[in-house]
C-alpha positions, 0 to 999 in steps of 0.5 A: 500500500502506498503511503497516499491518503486513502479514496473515501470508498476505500476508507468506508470500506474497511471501516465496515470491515474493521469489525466483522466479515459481511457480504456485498448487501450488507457493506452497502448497508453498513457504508450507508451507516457510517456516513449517515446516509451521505455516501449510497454505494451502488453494486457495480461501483463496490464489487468493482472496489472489493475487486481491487481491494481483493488485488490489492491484498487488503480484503480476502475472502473469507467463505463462499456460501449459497442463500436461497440458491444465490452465491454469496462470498463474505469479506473480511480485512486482511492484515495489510487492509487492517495496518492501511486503516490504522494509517488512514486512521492516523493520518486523519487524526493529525489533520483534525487536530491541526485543524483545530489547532488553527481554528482555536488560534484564530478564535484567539486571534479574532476576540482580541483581549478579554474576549472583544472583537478585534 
């Protein structure tokens, strides 16, 4: 994996990975969870993404079942799709963090002394 920040269907792909193996209907459920309804996944757009995360070596799968006649594989985080998420997960904490940082200076900055208005 490169050291380049992670596209947001990946990122919200193994997010909802992170905590147990699902099937494709169930990661657009889960995805559509996790960004309170902002982000829709379709199928064609995410099978395409669990087929390069799949090269990539981030996901694998972890069984193949048959439901109601239909073949199903479940998903689950590999090891490396796991330390990527802990980068990403990193990497946007620092630019939380600066963020705030240079919110609060500028909060500072704009109230002047004794909480006026500059």
């Amino acid at each position: 994996m490169s050291d380049r920040p992670l596209q947001e269907p990946t990122l919200l792909l193994l997010t909802a990975l992170a905590d147990e193996p699902r099937h494709g209907y169930g990661l657009i459920q889960e995805i559509d969870a996790i960004s309170q309804g902002r982000v829709r996944m379709r199928t064609g757009t995410l099978y395409g993404a669990l087929d390069r995360l799949l090269q990539q070596g981030l996901i694998r799968v972890e069984r193949e079942e048959v439901v109601d006649g239909r073949a199903r594989k479940v998903y689950a985080l590999a090891e490396a799709g796991r330390s990527a998420l802990v980068a990403e997960t990193e990497r946007l904490r620092a630019v939380v963090a600066e963020a705030e940082r240079r919110m609060a200076t500028r909060r500072a900055f704009a109230t002047g002394p004794k909480g006026a208005l500059a």
